[in-house]
Each structure stands twice: as C-alpha cells, then as structure tokens.
C-alpha positions in Angstrom: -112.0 -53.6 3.8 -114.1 -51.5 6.1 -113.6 -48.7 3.4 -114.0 -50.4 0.6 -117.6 -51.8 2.4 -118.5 -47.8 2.8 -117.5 -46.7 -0.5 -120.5 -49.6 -2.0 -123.0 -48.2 0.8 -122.1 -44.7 -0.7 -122.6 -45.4 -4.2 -125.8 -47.8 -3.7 -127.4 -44.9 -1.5 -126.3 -42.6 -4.2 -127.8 -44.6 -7.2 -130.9 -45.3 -5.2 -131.2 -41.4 -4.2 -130.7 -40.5 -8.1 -133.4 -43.2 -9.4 -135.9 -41.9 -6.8 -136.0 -38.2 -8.0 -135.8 -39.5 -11.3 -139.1 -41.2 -10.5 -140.5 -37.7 -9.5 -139.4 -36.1 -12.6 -140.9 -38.6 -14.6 -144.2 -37.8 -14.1 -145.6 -35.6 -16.5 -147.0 -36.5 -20.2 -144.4 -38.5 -22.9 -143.7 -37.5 -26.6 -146.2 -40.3 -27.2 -149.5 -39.0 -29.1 -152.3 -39.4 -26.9 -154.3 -42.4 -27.5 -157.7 -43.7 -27.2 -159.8 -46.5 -29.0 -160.1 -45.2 -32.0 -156.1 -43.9 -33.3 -154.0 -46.5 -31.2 -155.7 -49.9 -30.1 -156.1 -52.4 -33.3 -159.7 -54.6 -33.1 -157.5 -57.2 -31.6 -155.8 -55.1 -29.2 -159.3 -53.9 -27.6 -160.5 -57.5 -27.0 -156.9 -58.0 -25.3 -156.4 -54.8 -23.8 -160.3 -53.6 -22.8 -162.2 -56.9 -22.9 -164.4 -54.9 -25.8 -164.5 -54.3 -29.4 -164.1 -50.8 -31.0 -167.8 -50.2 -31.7 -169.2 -52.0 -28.1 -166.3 -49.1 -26.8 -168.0 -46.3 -29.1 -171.9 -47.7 -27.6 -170.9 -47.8 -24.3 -170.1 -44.0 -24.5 -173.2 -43.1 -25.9 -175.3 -45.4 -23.4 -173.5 -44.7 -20.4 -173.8 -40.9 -21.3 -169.9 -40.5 -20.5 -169.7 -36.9 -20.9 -167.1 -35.6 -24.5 -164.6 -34.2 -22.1 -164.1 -34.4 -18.0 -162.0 -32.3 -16.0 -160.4 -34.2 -13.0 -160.3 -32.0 -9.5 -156.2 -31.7 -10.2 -157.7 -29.6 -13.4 -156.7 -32.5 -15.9 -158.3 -32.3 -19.0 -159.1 -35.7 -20.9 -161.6 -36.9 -23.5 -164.4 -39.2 -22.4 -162.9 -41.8 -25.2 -159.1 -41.6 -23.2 -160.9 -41.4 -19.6 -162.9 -45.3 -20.6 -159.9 -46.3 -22.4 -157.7 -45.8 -19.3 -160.8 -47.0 -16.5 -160.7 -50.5 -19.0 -157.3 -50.7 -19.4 -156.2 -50.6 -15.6 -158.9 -52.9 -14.6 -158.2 -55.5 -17.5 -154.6 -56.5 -16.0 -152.7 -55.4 -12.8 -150.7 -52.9 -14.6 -148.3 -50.1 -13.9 -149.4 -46.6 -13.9 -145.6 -45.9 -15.4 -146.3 -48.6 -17.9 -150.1 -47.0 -18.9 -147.9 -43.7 -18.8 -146.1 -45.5 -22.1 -149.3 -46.7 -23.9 -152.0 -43.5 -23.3 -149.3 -40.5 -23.6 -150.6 -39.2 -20.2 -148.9 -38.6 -17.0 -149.6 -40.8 -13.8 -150.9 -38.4 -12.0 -153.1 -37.2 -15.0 -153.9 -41.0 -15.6 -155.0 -42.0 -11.7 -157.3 -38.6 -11.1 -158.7 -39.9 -14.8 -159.1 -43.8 -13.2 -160.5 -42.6 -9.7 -162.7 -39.9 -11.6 -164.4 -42.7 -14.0 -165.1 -45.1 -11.3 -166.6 -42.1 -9.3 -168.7 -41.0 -12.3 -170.2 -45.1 -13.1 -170.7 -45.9 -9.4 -172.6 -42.7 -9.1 -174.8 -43.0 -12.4 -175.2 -46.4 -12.7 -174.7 -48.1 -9.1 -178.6 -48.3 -8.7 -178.1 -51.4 -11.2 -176.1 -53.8 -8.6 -179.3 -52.5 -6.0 -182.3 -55.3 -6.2 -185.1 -53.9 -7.8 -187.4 -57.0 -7.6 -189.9 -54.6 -9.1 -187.9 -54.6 -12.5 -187.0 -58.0 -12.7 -190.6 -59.2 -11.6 -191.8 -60.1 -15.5 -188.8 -62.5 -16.0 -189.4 -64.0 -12.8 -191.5 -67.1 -14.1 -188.8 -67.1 -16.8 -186.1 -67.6 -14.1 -187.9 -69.9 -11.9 -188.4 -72.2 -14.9 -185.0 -71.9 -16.2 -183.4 -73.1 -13.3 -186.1 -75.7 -12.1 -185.7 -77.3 -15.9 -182.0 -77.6 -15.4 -182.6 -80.3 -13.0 -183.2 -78.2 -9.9 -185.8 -79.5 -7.2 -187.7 -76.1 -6.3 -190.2 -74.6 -8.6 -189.9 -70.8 -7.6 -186.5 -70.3 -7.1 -185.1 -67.7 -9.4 -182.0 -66.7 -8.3 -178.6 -67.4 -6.2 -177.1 -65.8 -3.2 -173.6 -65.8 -1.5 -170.8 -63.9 -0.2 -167.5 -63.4 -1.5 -164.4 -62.8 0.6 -162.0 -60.3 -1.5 -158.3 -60.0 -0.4 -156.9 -57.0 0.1 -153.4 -55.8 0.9 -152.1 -55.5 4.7 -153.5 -52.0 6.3 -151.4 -50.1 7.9 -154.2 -50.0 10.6 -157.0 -51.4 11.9 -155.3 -55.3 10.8 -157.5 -57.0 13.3 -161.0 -55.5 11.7 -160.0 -56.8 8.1 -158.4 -60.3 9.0 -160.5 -63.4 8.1 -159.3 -65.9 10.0 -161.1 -68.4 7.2 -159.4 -67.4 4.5 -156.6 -66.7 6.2 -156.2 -62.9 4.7 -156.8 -59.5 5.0 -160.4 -58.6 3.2 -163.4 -57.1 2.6 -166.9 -59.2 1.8 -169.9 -58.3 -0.5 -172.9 -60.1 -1.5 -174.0 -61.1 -4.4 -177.3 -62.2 -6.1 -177.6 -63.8 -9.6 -180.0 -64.6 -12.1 -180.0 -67.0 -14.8 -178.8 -64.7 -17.5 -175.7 -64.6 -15.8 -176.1 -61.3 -14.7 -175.4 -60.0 -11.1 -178.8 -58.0 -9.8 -177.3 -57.3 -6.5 -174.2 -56.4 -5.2 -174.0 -55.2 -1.9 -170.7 -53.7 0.1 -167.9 -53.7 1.4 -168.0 -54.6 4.7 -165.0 -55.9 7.3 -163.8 -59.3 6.2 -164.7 -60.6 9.9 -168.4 -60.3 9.4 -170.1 -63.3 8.6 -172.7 -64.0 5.5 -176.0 -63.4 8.2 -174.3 -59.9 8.8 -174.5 -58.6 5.6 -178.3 -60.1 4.8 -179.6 -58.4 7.6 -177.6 -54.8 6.9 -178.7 -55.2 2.9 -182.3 -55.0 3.5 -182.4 -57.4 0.9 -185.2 -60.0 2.6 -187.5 -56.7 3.1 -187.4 -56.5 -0.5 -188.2 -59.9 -1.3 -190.5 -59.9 1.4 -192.7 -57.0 -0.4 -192.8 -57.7 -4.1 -191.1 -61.1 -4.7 -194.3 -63.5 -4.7 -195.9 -65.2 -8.2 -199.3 -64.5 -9.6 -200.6 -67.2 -7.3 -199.5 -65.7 -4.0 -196.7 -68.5 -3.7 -193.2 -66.8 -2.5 -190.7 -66.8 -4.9 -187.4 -67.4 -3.4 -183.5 -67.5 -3.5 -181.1 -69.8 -3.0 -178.4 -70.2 -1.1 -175.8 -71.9 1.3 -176.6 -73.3 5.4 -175.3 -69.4 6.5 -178.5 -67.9 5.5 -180.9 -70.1 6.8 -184.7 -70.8 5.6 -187.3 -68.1 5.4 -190.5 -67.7 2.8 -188.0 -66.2 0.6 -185.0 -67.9 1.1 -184.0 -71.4 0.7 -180.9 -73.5 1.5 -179.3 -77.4 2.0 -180.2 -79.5 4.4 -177.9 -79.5 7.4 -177.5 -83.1 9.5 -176.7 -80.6 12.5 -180.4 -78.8 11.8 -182.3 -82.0 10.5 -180.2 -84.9 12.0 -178.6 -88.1 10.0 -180.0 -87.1 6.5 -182.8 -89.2 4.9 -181.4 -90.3 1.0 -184.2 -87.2 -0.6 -182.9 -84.9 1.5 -179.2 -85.8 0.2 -180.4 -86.2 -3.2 -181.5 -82.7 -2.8 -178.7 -80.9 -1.8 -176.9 -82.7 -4.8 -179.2 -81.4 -7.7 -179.3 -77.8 -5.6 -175.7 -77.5 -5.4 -175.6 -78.8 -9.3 -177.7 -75.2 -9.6 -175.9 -73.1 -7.0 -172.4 -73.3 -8.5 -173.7 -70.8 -11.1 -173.4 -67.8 -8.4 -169.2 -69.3 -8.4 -169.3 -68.6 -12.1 -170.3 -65.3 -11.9 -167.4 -64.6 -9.2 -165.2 -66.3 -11.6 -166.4 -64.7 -14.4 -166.2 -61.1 -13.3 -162.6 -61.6 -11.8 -161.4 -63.2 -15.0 -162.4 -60.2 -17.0 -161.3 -57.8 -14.8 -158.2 -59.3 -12.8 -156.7 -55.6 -11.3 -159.4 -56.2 -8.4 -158.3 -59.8 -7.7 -154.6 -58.2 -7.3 -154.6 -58.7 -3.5 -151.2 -56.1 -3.5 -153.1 -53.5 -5.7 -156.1 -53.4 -3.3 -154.9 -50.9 -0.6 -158.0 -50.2 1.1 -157.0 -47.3 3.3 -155.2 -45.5 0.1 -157.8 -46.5 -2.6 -161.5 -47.4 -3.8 -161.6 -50.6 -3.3 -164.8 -51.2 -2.6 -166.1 -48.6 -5.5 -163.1 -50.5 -8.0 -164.9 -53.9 -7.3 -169.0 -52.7 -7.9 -168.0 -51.1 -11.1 -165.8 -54.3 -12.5 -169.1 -56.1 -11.5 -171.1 -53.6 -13.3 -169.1 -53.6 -16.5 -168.7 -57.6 -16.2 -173.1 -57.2 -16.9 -172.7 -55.3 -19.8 -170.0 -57.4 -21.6 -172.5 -60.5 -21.1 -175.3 -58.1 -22.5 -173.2 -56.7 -25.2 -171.6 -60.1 -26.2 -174.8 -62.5 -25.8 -174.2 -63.9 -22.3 -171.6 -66.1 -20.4 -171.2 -69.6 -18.9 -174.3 -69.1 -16.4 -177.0 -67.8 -19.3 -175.4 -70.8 -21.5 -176.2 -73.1 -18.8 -179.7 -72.4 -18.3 -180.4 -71.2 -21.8 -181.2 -68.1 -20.6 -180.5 -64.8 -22.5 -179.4 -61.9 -20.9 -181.0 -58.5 -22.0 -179.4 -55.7 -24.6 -177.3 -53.3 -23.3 -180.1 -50.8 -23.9 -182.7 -52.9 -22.0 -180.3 -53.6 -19.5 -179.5 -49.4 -18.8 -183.4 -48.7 -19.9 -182.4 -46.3 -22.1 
C-alpha cells in the first residue's frame, strides 16, 4: 500500500514538474498572425472586447498621439494599434496573459512589457487630466451649478461631488497591517475622486494606504487650496463641492447635516440631506461606471500591489472611462442632469 501511495506521489510530482517547464517554454509568440483592431476584431468584437468601436480605436491613436511603433525596455517591438489593442483588452475583463497570448499572436512576456509600457506612456501624457484645474473648468461652472441645483438639489453653487473609494487589492506579502481596512474588511488602497455633471471624473487623486481616512487624503491632495484660489462666481460667492459628514464644512466644501454636530435634526435639515443625497449618488455612478467598463482593476486577485501598477492601472481605466463618455455622448450621470460631456478633442484640447 505504502508503495503503491509513493508510486502516485511520484507520478503527480512528475506531471506537475513536466507542466511547469512546459509553462516556461510556452512563452514566446504563436503561429497566430499578429492582430490588432483593424485585421482581427469584427465591429462587434471591439464593443465586446475594447469597450470601443473600430474608428473611436483609430481616433484615439491620433488624439492620444500613441506613437506608430514602441519599443518596450525587454527590446519588444509592437505597433501603437497592437500596444492599445492589448492596454484595452486586459483592462476590459480579468483575463489571462496565456489566453491574450492566443488572441494577439504575442508572447506574455512581449504582451505585459506592451500592457505596463502603455499605461506608463497615458499616465505620463495625459495624467494632468484626473489633476483639478478649476482654471479649465471655470466657464462651465455656472453650467454645473445650475444643472445640479435644477435637478432638485438645495444649494445654488455647488458644482461638483467628492468622495473616496476603497479599492481591494490582493494580500501583500508585506506590510499586511498598512493596507488592511478594517471597514471594509480588506486589503486596499483609497483614491479620491471629484465629479461633475457630465459625468466626467476631474480629479482623481492616489493611491494611498487603505487605513487612511477620507480627511487624510483632502488635506495631502491640495485640493481645498485650489478651490480656495479660483473656485468663486462672478459675484464673489464661493462655489463649492459636495460631499459626505468625513469632509466637514468649509467656504468651498459642503456636506449633510450630522445630529452628532447639529443635535436632534429639525424636519429642513432632514429634508435636506434627502434631496442632497438624491444628487450625491451621482459620484457612486461614476465609481460604478468606470469599474463596469473596465472590470480587470475591480479583480481584487489581479491587483498585486507590491508586484504591479496598481495604482497607475486604476488612473488610466479612469482616464479612458472620460473618454468613452466623450466619445459616446455621455453616461448615466450627464443623462441625469442633462448635461453633455465635451468632444474628445475638447476634452484633450487638442
């Protein structure tokens, strides 16, 4: 019997040792022609497969001056077509890299320096988008502040909606105390986010260790200085942002009332809070609408902090989650205040 028991750990060591270095040797390019938007992926495919269509694909190279070719620092040599293809493709669904190996003709190597490479490239090019410029949004600030107060909201200057969002991200090997949120129960990182009407996120600011609290990250953004120096209307009234009891109440920041701050609350100050948080939910859509689109960085297993991006993988799914509202005319927050987002071009001021 013993035998017999050793003969099974013998073969299932062998069979496991075999499959490993057949993992090795698999990496390197298939038989497969390479593939990119325009020779592989049907119009229906890139909907399903990149969350655009063919010719949004062919724009977005030419606006997000992606260059023809890129070299990756292991010396791999891809077209800017393939190198988007692959960047949309990974972050549309938690895939494989062995099963992207299968559809692109690439190896995995070749296809994660291509991955890492084009999030390095939009995060360095166009990462000053998800940075308030209150400067750039001031002529549609009126525009905002009316949207929002004509869907039923009490304040007459607020254009916008703040919070934080706790992303999960897979156990570290190290450092598991810095990254655990005892709230959510999870290991993760936290950004902040600001939203306008047009559904479009204008700030994004992070990571940081999923122990910090919401006040943290206000006061390391430097995001009230900046409201503080250029957000205020033609009339010298500040305009303001709104957001939950974490951020307390300055000239340019408003939230609910708290029975804890105000005492037993008076039925205005209820009714209040009601027709604000009616409003508010919008900054939950945008969450929602950017993991939806791009569901690789809501993955909690794929996010591996301490091996990978993260942080850079979760700015530019935001960043490319703006430009499918400007390049399909807007989402479930511009629909719900009637607001309409800007053209790509606008949005890239090109």
């Amino acid at each position: 019997m013993f035998e017999a028991y050793t003969d099974m750990w013998m073969a299932y060591n062998m069979a496991f040792i075999y499959t490993m270095a057949s993992l090795v040797t698999d990496d390197a390019a298939t038989r497969v022609a390479r593939r990119d938007v325009t020779n592989f992926f049907s119009p229906q495919d890139c909907i399903n497969f990149l969350r655009f269509t063919q010719p949004q694909i062919m724009l977005m190279l030419d606006l997000l001056l992606i260059p023809a070719f890129i070299r990756t620092d292991c010396g791999f040599a891809v077209s800017g077509r393939e190198a988007l293809c692959v960047l949309l493709y990974r972050l549309a669904f938690p895939c494989r890299l062995k099963d992207m190996r299968l559809v692109f003709g690439l190896s995995e190597s070749c296809i994660s320096e291509t991955f890492n490479w084009m999030l390095h490239f939009l995060e360095f090019k166009w990462g000053w988008l998800l940075s308030l410029d209150v400067e750039r949004l001031k002529p549609r600030l009126v525009e905002f502040a009316e949207a929002i107060y004509n869907a039923d909201c009490p304040l007459t200057h607020c254009w916008g909606f703040i919070d934080g969002t706790v992303r999960g991200i897979a156990r570290p090997v190290r450092f598991q105390r810095w990254y655990y949120n005892g709230h959510k129960r999870k290991h993760a990182i936290k950004f902040q986010g600001v939203i306008t009407p047009d559904g479009l996120f204008v700030d994004m600011w992070g990571p940081v260790l999923g122990t910090r609290h919401d006040s943290y990250l206000l006061a390391q953004s430097g995001l009230m200085q900046k409201l503080a120096t250029h957000s205020n209307s033609p009339s010298g009234h500040p305009y303001c942002l709104y957001g939950d009891p974490a951020y307390g109440l300055s000239d340019h920041l408003a939230c609910p009332f708290s029975a804890s701050s105000h005492g037993p609350l008076t039925p205005d100050m209820a009714d209040f809070n009601q027709r604000m948080s009616h409003c508010r939910v919008a900054v939950e859509w945008g969450f929602k609408e950017m993991t939806s689109k791009w569901t690789f960085v809501d993955m909690k297993p794929q996010q591996k902090y301490l091996l990978s991006p993260v942080g850079k993988q979760y700015l530019v799914a935001t960043l490319l989650s703006n430009i499918h509202s400007c390049l399909n005319g807007g989402n479930q927050i511009s629909q719900f205040f009637d607001v309409q987002p800007p053209t790509l071009q606008e949005y890239l001021k090109v």
